[in-house]
C-alpha positions as a printed Julia matrix, in Angstrom:
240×3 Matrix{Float64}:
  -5.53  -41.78  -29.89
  -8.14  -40.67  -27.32
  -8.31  -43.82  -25.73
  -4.74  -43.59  -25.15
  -4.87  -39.9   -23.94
  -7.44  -40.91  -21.81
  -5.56  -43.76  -20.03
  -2.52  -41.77  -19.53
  -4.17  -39.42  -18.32
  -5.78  -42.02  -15.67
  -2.17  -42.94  -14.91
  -0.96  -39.26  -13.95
  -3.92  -38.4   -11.51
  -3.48  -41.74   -9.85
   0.82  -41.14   -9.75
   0.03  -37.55   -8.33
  -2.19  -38.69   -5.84
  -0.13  -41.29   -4.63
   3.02  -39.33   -4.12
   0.1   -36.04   -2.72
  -0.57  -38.67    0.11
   2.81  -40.17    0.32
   5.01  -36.66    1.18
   1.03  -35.15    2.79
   2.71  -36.29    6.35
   6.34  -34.19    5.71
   4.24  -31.19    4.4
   1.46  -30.81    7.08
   4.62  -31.88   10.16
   7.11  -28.92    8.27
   3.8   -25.94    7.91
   3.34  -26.4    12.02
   6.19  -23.71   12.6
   7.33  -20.85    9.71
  11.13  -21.58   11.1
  10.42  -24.81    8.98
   8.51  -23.7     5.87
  11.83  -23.51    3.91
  12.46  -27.66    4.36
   8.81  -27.72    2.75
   9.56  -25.15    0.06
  13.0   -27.22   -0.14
  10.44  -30.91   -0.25
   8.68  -29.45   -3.58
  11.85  -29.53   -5.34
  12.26  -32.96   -4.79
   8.65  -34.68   -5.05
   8.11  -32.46   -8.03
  11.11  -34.47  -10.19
   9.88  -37.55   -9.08
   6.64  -37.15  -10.12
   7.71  -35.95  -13.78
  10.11  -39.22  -13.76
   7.01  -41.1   -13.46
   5.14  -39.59  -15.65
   8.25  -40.75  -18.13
   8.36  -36.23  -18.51
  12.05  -34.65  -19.68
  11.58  -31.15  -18.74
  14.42  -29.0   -19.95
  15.69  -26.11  -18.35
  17.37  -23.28  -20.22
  18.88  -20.53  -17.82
  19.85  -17.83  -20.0
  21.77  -16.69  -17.06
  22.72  -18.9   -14.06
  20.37  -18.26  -10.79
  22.37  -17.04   -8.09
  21.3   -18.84   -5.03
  22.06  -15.79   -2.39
  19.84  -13.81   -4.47
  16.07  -13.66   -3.98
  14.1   -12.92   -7.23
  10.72  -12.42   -8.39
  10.04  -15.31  -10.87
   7.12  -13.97  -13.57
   5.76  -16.72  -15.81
   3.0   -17.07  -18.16
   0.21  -19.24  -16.95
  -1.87  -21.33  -19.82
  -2.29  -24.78  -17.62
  -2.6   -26.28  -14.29
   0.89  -27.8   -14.94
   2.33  -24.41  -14.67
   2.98  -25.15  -10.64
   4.24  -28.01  -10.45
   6.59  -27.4   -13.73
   7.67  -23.93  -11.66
   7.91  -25.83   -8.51
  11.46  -27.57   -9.84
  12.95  -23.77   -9.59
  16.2   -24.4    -7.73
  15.3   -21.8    -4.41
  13.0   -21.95   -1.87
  10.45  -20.02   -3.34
   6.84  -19.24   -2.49
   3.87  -18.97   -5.04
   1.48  -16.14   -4.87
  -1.81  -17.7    -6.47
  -6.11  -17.54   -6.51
  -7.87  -17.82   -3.37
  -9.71  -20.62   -5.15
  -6.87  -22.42   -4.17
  -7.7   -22.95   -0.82
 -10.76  -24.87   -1.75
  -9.09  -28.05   -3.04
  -9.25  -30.43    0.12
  -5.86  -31.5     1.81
  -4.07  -29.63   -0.96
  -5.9   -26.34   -0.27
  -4.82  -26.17    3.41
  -1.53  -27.02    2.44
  -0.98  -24.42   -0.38
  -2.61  -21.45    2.37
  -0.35  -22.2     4.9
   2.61  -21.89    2.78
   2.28  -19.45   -0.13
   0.65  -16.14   -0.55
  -3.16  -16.38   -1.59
  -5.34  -13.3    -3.21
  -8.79  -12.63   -4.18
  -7.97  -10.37   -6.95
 -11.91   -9.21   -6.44
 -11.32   -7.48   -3.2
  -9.12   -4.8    -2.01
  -8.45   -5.77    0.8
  -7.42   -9.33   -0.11
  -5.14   -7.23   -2.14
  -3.57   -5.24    0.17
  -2.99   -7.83    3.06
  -1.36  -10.54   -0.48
   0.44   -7.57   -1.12
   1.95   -7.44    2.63
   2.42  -11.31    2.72
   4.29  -10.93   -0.66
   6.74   -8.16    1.39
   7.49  -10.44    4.48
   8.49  -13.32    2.04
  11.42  -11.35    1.15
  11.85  -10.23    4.78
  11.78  -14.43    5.31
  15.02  -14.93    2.91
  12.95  -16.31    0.09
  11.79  -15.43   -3.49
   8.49  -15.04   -4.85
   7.0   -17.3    -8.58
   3.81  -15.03   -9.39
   1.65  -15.64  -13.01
   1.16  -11.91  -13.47
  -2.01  -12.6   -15.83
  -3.82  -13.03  -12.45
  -4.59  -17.07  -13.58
  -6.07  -19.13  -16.45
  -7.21  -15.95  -18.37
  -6.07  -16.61  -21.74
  -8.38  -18.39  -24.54
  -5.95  -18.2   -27.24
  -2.59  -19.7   -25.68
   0.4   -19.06  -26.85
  -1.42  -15.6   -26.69
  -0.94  -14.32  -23.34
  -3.92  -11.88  -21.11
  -2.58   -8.3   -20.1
  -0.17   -8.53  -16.52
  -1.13   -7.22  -13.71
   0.44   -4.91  -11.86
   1.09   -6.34   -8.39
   4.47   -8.39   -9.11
   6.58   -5.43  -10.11
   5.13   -3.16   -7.18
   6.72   -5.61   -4.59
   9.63   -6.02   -6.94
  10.28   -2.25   -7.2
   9.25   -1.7    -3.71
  11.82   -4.08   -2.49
  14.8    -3.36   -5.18
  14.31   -7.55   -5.4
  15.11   -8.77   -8.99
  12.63   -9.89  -11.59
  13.34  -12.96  -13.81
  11.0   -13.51  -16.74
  10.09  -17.54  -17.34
   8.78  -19.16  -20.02
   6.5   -21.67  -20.42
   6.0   -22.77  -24.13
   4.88  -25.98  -23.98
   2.47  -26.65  -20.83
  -0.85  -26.18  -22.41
   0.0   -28.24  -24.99
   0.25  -31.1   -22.43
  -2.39  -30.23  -20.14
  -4.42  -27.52  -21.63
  -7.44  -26.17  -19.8
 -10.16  -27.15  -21.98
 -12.16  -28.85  -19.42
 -11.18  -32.31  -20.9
  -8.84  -33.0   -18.65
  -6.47  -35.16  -21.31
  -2.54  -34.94  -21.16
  -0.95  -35.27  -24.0
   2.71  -36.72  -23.75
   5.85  -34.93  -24.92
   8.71  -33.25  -23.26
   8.22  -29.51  -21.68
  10.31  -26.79  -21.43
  10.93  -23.66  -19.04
  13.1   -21.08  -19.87
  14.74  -18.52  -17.18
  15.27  -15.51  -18.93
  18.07  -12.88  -17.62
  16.9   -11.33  -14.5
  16.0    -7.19  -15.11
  17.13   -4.91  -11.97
  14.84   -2.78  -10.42
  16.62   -0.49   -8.37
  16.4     1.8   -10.94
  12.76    1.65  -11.28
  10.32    3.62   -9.27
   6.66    3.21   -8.73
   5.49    5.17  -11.11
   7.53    3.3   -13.97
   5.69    0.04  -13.01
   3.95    0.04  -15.97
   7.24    0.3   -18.52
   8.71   -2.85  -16.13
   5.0    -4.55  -16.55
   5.91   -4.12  -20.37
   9.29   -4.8   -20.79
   8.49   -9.01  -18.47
   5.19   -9.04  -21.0
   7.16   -8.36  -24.23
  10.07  -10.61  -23.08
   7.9   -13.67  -22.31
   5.7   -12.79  -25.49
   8.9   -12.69  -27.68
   9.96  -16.49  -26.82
   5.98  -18.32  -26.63
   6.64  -16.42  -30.24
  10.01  -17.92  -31.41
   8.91  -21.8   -29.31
């Protein structure tokens, strides 16, 4: 069984980094000019389903209400495995991530991922602040934000999920923009971050929960919103 893991697991990194180098061109010609970062936002939705194809992955999608596509939203997910991105990255908008500044280490992928989506040192205030104000002129841009409000890989008992934090409903209240709850059940059961890095095969799932209004929320009822996404996601990872 390991031996197998182990060699599919051989065969993923070597399909991912084929296609990473194959669409690298389109990505780093479409980040020289922000008029053209929606083509690349619009590029991950269609490298992404190619690469799950490859992988011989069925991910299912189950909207529990349709996505409006003149909406903007604020997608909040639970975040157990590095799959999480690419799995979220099949969302049918242009839609930017807000993620760790660690990010921006990874070569060729790092400067791609800063030029495009929000980064934040969740150490500093100040990287804070000025994610915070990125996270604001996304919406001003036309597009919607996919944030994992436990702040990363914090979890050590998935499906048990860390506490939110509080940044994704601040620029969802602040900008009346709705939030949509996602679940991811299965992920770390395919890639889970134990350091082995062994994918197991099977079929994933995300699940697009009805999106909550917040134009009746104000900032000092972030925490009751914070509550109301956690218990939502924690209900399903429950019930999957």
């Amino acid at each position: 069984m390991y031996f197998f893991k182990r060699l599919y697991s051989i065969y993923c990194l070597f399909v991912f980094g084929i296609l990473f180098i194959l669409f690298l061109p389109f990505y780093w010609i479409l980040i020289q000019k922000k008029s053209w970062h929606v083509h690349a936002l619009r590029l991950n939705r269609f490298w992404t389903p190619i690469l799950f194809f490859l992988w011989g992955i069925r991910i299912v999608k189950e909207y529990r209400e349709p996505l409006d596509k003149k909406l903007q939203y604020v997608f909040c997910a639970n975040h157990f495995s590095y799959i999480d991105i690419p799995v979220m990255s099949t969302i049918p908008l242009a839609v930017v991530f807000v993620g760790k500044i660690s990010m921006s280490k990874i070569p060729l992928f790092g400067y791609l991922y800063r030029n495009l989506h929000v980064l934040v040192d969740r150490q500093s205030n100040k990287s804070r602040y000025e994610a915070m104000k990125k996270s604001l002129e996304v919406f001003d841009r036309g597009f919607s934000l996919a944030i994992f409000p436990e702040g990363g890989i914090i979890s050590k008992n998935p499906p048990e999920m860390a506490a939110f934090k509080r940044g994704a409903f601040k620029v969802a209240i602040e900008r009346k923009i709705p939030i949509v709850p996602v679940t991811l059940p299965y992920n770390y059961l395919f890639f889970p971050d134990d350091g082995k890095m062994l994918l197991s095969y099977r079929s994933l799932k995300i699940i697009f929960h009805k999106k909550i209004e917040t134009s009746n929320y104000t900032e000092s009822e972030i925490n009751d919103l914070n509550k109301k996404v956690f218990d939502i996601i924690a209900g399903e990872l429950v019930k999957e």
